[in-house]
N, CA, C and O atoms as a printed pandas DataFrame, in Angstrom:
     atom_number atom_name residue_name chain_id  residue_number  x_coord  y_coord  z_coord
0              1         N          UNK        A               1    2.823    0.444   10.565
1              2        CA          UNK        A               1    3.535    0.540    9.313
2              3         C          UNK        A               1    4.312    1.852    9.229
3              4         O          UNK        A               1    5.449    1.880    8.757
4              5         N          UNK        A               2    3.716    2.890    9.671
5              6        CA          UNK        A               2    4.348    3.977    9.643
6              7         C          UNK        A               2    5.707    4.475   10.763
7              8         O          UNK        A               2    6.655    5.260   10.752
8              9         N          UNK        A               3    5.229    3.691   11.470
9             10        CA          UNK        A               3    6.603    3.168   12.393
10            11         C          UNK        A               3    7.588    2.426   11.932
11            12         O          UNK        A               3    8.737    2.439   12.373
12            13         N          UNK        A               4    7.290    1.939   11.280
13            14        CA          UNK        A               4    8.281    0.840   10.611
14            15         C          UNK        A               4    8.915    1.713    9.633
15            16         O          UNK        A               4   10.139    1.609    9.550
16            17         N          UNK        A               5    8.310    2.579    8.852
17            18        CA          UNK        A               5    8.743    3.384    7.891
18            19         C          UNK        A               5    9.370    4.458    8.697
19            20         O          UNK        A               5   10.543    4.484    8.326
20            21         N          UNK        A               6    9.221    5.188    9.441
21            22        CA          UNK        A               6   10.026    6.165   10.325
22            23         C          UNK        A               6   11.233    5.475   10.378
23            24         O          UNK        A               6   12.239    5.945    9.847
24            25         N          UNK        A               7   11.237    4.247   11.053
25            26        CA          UNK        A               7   12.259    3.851   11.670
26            27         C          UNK        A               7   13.255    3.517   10.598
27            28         O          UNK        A               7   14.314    4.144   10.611
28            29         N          UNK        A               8   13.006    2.407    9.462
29            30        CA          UNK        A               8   14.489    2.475    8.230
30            31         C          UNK        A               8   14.333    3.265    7.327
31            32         O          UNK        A               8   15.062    3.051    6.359
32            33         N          UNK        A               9   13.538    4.269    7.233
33            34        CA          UNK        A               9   13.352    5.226    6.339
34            35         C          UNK        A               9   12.945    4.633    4.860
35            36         O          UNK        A               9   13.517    4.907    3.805
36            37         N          UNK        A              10   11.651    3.621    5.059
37            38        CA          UNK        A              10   11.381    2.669    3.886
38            39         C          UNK        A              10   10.680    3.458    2.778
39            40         O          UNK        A              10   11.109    3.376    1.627
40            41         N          UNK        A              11    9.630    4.212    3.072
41            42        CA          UNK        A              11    8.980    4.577    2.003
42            43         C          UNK        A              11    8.845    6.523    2.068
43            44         O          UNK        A              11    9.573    7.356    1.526
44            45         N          UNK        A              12    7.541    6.733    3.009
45            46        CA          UNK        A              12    7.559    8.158    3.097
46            47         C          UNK        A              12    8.581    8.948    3.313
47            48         O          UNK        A              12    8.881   10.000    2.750
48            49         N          UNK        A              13    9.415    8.030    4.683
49            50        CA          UNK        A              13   10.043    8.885    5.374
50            51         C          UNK        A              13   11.875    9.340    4.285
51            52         O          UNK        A              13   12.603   10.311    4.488
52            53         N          UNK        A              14   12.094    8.080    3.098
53            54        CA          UNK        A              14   13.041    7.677    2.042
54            55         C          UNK        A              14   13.013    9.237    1.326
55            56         O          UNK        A              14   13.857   10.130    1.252
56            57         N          UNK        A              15   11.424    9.078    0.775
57            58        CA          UNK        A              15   11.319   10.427   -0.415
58            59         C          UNK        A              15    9.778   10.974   -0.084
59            60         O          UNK        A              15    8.914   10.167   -0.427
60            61         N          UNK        A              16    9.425   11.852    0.349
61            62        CA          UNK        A              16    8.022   12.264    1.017
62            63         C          UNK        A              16    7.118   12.356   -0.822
63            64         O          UNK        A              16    6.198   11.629   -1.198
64            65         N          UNK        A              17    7.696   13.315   -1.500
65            66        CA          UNK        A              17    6.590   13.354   -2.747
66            67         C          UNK        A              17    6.373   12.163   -3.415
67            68         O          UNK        A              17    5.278   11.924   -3.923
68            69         N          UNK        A              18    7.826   10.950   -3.497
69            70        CA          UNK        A              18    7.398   10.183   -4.413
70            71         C          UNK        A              18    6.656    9.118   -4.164
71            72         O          UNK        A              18    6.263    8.294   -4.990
72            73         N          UNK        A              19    6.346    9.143   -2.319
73            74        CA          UNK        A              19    5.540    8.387   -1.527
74            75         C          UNK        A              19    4.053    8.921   -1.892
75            76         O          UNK        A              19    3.121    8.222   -2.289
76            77         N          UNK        A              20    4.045   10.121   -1.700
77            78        CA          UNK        A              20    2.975   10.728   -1.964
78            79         C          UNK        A              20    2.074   10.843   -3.498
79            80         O          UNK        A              20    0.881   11.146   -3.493
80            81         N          UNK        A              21    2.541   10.665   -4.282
81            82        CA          UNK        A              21    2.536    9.700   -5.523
82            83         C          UNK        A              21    2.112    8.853   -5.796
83            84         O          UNK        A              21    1.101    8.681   -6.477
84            85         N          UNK        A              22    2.637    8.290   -5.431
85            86        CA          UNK        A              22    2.649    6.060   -5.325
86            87         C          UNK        A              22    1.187    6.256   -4.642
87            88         O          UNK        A              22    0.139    6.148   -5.279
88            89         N          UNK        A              23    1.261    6.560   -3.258
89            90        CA          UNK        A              23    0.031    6.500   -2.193
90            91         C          UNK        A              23   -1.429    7.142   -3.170
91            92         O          UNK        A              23   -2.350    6.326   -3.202
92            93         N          UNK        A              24   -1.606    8.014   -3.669
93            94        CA          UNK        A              24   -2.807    8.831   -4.539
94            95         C          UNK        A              24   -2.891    8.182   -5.209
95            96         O          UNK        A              24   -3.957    7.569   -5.267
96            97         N          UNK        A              25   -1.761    7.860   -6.223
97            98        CA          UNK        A              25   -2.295    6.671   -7.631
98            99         C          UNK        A              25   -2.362    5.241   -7.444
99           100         O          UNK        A              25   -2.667    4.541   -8.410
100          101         N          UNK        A              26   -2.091    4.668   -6.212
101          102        CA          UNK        A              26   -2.345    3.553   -6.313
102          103         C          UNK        A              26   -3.772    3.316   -5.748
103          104         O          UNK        A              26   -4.502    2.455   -6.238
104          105         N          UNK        A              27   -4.216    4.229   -4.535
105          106        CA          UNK        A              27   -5.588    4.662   -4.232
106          107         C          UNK        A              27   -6.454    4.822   -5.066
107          108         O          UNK        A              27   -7.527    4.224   -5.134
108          109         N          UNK        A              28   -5.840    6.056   -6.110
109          110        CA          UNK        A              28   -7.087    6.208   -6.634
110          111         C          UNK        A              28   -7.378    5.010   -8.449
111          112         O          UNK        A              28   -7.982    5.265   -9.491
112          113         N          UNK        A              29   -6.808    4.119   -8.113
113          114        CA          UNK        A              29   -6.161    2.776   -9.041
114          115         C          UNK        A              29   -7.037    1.774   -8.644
115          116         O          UNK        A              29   -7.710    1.087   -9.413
116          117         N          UNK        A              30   -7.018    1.693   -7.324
117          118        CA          UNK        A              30   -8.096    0.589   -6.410
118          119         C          UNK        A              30   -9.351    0.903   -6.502
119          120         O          UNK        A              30  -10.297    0.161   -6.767
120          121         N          UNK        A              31   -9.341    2.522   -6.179
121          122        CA          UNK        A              31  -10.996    3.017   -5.857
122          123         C          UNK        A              31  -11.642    2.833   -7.392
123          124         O          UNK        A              31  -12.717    2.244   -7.500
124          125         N          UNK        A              32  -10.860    3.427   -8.738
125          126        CA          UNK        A              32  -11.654    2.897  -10.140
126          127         C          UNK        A              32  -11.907    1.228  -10.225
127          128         O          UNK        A              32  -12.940    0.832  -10.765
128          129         N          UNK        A              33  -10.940    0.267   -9.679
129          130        CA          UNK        A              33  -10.927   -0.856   -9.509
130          131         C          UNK        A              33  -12.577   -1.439   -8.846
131          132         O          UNK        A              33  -13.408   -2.186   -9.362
132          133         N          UNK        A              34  -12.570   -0.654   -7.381
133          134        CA          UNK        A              34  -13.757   -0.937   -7.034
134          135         C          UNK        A              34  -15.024   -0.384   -7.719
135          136         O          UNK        A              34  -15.795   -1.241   -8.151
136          137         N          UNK        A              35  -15.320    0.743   -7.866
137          138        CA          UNK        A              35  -16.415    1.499   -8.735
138          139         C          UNK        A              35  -16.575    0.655  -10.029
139          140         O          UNK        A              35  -17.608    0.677  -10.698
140          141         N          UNK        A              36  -15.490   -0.086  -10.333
141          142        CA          UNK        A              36  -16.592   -0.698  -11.862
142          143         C          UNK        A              36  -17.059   -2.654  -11.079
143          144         O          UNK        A              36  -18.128   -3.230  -11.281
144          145         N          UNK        A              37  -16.223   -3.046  -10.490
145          146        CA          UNK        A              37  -16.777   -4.023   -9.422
146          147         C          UNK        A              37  -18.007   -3.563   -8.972
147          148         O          UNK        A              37  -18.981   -4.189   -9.388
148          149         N          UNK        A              38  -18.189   -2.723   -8.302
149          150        CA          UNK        A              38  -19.582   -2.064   -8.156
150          151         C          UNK        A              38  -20.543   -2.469   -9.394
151          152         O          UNK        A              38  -21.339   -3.403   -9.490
152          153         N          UNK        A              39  -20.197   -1.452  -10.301
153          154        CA          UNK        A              39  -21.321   -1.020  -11.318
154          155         C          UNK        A              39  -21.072   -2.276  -12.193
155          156         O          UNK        A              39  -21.411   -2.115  -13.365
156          157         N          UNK        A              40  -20.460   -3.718  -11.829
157          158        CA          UNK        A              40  -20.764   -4.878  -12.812
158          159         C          UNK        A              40  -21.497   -5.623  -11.636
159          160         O          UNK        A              40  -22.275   -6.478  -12.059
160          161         N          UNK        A              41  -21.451   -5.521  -10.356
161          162        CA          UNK        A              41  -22.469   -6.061   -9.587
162          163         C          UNK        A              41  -21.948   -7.120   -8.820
163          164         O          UNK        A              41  -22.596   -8.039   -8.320
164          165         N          UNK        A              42  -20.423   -6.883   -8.745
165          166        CA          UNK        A              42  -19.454   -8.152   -8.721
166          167         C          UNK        A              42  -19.165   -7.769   -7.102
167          168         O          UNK        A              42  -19.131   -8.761   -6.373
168          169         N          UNK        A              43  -18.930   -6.327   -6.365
169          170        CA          UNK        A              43  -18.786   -5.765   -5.148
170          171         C          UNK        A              43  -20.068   -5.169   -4.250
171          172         O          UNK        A              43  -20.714   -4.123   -4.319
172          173         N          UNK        A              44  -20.109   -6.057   -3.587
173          174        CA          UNK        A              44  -21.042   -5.693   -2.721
174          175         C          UNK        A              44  -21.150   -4.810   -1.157
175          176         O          UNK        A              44  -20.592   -5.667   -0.471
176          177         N          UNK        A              45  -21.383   -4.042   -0.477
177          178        CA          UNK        A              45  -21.342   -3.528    1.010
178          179         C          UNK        A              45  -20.943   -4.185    2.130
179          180         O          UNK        A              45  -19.978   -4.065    2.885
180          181         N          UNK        A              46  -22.473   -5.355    2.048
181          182        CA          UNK        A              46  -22.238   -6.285    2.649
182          183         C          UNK        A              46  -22.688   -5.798    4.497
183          184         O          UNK        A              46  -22.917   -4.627    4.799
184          185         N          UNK        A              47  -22.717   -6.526    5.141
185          186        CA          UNK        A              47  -23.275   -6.136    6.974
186          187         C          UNK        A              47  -22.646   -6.742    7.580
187          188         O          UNK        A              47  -22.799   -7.948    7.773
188          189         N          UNK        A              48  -21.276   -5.635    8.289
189          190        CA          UNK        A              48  -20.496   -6.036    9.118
190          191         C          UNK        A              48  -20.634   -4.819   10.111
191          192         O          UNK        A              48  -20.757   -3.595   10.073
192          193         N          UNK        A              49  -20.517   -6.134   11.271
193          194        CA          UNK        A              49  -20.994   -5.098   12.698
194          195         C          UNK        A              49  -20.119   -3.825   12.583
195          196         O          UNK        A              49  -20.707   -2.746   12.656
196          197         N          UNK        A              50  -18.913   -3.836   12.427
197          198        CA          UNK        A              50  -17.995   -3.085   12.902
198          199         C          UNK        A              50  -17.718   -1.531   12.258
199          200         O          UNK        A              50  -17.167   -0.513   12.676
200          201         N          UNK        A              51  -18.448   -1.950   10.941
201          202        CA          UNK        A              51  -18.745   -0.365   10.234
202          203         C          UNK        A              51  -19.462    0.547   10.967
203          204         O          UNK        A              51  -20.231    0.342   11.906
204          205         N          UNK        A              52  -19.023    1.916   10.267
205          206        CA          UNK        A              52  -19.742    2.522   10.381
206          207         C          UNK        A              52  -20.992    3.160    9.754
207          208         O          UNK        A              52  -21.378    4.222   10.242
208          209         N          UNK        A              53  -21.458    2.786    9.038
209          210        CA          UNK        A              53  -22.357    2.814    8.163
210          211         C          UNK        A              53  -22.399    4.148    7.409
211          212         O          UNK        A              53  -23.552    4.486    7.140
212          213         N          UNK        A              54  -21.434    5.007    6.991
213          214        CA          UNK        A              54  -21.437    5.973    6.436
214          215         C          UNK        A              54  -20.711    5.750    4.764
215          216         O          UNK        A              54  -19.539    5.423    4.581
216          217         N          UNK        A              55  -21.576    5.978    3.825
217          218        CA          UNK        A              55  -21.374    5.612    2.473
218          219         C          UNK        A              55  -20.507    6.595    1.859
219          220         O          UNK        A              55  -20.510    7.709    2.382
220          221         N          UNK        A              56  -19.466    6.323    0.449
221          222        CA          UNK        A              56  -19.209    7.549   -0.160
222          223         C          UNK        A              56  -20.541    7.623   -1.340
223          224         O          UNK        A              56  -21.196    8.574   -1.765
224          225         N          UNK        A              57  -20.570    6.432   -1.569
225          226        CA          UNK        A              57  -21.447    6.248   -2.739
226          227         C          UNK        A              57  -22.086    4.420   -2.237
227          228         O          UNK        A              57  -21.830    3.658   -1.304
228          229         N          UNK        A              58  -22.986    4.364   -3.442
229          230        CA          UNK        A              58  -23.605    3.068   -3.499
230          231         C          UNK        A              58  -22.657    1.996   -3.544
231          232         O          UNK        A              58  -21.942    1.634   -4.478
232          233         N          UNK        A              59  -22.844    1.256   -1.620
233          234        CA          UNK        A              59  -21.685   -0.131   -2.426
234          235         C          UNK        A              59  -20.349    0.623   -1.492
235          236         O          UNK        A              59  -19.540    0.003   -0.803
236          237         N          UNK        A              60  -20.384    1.683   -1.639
237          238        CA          UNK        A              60  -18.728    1.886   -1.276
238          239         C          UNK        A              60  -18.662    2.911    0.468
239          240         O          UNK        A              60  -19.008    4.064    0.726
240          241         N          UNK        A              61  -18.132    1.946    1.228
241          242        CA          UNK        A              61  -18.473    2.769    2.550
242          243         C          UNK        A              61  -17.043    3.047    2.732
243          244         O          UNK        A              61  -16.076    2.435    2.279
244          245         N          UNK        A              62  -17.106    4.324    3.652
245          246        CA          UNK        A              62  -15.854    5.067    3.838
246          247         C          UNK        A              62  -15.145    4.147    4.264
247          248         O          UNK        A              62  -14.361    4.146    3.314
248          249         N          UNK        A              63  -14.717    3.242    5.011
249          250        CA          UNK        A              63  -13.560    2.512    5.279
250          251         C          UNK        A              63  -13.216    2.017    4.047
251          252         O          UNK        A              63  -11.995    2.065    4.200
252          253         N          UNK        A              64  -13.386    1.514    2.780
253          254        CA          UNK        A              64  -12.836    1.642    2.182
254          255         C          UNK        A              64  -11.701    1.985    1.201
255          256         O          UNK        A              64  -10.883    1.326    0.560
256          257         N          UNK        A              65  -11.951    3.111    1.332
257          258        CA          UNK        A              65  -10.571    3.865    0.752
258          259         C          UNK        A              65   -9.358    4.610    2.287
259          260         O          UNK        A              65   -8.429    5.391    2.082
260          261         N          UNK        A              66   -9.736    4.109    3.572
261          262        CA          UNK        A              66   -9.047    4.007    4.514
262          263         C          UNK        A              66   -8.274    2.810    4.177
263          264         O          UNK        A              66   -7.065    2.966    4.341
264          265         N          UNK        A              67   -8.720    1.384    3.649
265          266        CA          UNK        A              67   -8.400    0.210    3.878
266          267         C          UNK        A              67   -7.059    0.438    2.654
267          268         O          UNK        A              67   -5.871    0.137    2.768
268          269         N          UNK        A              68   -7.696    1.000    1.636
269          270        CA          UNK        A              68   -6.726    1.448    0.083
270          271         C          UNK        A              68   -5.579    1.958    0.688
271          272         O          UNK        A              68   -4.462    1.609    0.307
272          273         N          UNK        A              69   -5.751    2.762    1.606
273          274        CA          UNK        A              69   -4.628    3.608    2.008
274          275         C          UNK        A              69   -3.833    3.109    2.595
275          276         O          UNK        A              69   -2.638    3.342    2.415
276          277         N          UNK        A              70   -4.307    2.246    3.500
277          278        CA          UNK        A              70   -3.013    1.409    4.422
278          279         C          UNK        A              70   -2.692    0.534    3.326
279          280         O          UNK        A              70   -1.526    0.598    2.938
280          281         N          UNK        A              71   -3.464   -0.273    2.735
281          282        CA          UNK        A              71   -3.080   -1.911    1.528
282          283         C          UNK        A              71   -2.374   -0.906    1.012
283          284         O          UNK        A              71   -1.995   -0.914    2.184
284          285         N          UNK        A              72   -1.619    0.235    0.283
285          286        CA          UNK        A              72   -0.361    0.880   -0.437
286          287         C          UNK        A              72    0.393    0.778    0.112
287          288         O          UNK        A              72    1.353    0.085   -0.226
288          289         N          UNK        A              73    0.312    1.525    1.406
289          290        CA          UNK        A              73    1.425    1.920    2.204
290          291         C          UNK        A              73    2.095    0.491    2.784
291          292         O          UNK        A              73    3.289    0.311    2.543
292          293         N          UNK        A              74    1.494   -0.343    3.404
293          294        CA          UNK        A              74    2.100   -1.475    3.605
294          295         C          UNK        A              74    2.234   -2.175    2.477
295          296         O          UNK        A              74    2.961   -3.064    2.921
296          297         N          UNK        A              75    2.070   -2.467    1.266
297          298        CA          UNK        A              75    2.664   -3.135    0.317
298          299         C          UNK        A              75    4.590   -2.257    0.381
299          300         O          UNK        A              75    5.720   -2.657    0.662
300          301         N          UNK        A              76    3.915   -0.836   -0.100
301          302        CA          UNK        A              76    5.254   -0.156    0.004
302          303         C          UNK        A              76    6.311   -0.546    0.844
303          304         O          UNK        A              76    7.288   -1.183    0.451
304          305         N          UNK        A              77    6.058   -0.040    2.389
305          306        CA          UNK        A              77    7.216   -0.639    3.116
306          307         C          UNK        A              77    7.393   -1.571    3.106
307          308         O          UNK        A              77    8.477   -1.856    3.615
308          309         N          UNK        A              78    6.643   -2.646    2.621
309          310        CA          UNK        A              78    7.269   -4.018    2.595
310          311         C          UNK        A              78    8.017   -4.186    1.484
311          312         O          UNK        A              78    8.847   -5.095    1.462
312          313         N          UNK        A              79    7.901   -3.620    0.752
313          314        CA          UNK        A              79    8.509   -3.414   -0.891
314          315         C          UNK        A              79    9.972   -2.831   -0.577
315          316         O          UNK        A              79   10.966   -3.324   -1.110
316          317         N          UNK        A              80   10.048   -1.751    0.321
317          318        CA          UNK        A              80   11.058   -0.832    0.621
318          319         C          UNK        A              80   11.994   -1.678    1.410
319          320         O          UNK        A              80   13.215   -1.526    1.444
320          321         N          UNK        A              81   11.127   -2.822    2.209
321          322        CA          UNK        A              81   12.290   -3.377    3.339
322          323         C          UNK        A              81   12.593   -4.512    2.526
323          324         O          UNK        A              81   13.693   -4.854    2.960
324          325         N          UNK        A              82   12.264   -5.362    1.545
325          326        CA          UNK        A              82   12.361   -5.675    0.700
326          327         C          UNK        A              82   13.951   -5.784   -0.129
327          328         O          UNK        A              82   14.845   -6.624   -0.226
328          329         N          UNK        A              83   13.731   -4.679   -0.531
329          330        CA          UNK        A              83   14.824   -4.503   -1.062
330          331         C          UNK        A              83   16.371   -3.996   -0.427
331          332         O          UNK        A              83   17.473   -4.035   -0.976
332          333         N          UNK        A              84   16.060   -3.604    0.685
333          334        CA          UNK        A              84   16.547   -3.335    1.752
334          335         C          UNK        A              84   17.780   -4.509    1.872
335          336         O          UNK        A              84   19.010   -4.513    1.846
336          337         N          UNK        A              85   16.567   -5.601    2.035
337          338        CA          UNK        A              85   16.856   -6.762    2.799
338          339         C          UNK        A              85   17.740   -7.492    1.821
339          340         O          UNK        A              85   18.830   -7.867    2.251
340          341         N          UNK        A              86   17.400   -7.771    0.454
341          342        CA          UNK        A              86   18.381   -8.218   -0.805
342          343         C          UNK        A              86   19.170   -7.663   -1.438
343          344         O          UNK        A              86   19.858   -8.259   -2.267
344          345         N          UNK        A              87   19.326   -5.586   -1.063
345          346        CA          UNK        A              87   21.323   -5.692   -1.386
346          347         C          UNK        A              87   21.578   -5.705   -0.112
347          348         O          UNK        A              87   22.137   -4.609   -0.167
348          349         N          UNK        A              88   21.651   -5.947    0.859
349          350        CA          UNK        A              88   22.492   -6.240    1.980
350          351         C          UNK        A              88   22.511   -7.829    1.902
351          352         O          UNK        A              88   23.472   -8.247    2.547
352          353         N          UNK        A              89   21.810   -8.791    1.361
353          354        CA          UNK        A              89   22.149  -10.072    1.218
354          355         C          UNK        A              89   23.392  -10.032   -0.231
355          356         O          UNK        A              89   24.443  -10.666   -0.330
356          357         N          UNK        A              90   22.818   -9.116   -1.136
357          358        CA          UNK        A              90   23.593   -9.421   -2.064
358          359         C          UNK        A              90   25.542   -9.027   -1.492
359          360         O          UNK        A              90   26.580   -9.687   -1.445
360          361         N          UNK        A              91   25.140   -7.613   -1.165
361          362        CA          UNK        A              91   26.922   -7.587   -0.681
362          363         C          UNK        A              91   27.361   -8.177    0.417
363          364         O          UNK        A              91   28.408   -7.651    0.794
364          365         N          UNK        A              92   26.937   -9.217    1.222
365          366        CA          UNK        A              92   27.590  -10.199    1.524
366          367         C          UNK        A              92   27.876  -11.123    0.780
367          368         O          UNK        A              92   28.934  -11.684    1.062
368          369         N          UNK        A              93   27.050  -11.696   -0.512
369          370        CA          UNK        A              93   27.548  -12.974   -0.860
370          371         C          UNK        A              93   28.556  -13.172   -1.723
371          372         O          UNK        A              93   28.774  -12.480   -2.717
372          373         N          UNK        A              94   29.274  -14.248   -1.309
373          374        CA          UNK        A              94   30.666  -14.664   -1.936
374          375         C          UNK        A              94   31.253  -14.088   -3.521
375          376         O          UNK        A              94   32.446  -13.925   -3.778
376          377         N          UNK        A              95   30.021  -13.816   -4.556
377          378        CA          UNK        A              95   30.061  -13.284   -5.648
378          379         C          UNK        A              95   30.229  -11.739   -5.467
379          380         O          UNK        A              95   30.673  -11.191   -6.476
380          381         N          UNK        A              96   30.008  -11.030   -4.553
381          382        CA          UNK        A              96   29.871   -9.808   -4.616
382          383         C          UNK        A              96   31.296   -9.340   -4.198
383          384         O          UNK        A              96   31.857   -8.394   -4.751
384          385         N          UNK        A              97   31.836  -10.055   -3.202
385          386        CA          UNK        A              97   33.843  -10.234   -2.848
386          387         C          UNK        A              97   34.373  -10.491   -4.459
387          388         O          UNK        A              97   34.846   -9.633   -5.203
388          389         N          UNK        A              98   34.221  -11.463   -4.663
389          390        CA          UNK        A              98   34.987  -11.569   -6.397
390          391         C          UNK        A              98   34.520   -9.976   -7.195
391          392         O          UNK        A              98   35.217   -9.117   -7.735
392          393         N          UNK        A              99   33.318  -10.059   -7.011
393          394        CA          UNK        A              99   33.450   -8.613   -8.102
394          395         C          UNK        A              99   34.162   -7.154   -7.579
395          396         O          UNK        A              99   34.153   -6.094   -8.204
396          397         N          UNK        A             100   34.606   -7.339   -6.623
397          398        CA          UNK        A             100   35.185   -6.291   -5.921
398          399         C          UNK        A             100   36.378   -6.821   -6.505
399          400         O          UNK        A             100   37.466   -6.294   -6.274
């Protein structure tokens, strides 16, 4: 993802603080998200081989808010290429010649 973002300049590489922004509050948006999932009993740990079994808290193991971090950032660049992708559709289409 971050390759992808280097390369059309989608999100970080566009505006570094307002990436940096977006990325903290949408993190820390998910992580309150999860903590009351937690404490209603609705999110569980769960036993998957592939962890590492190191907790921040009850319920919440560090990959977690690794996982938060990429689920932003790739929503973002996809958001970024996104839009990317629909004004360059828009100033090709036939309406966009007439308004010129």
């Amino acid at each position: 993802m971050l390759l992808l973002d280097w390369r059309f300049r989608l999100f970080f590489w566009r505006d570094v603080f307002a990436a940096a922004v977006v990325t903290v509050l949408g993190v820390a948006f998910f992580l309150v998200w999860d903590v009351a999932g937690i404490a209603a009993g609705i999110f569980f740990r769960g036993d998957a081989v592939i962890a590492t079994g190191i907790v921040l808290a009850p319920e919440l193991p560090i990959e977690e808010p690794v996982f938060l971090v990429f689920l932003v950032v790739c929503t973002m660049v996809l958001y970024g290429g996104a839009v990317r992708i629909m004004e360059r559709l828009r100033a090709r289409s036939p309406r966009a010649e007439v308004a010129r």
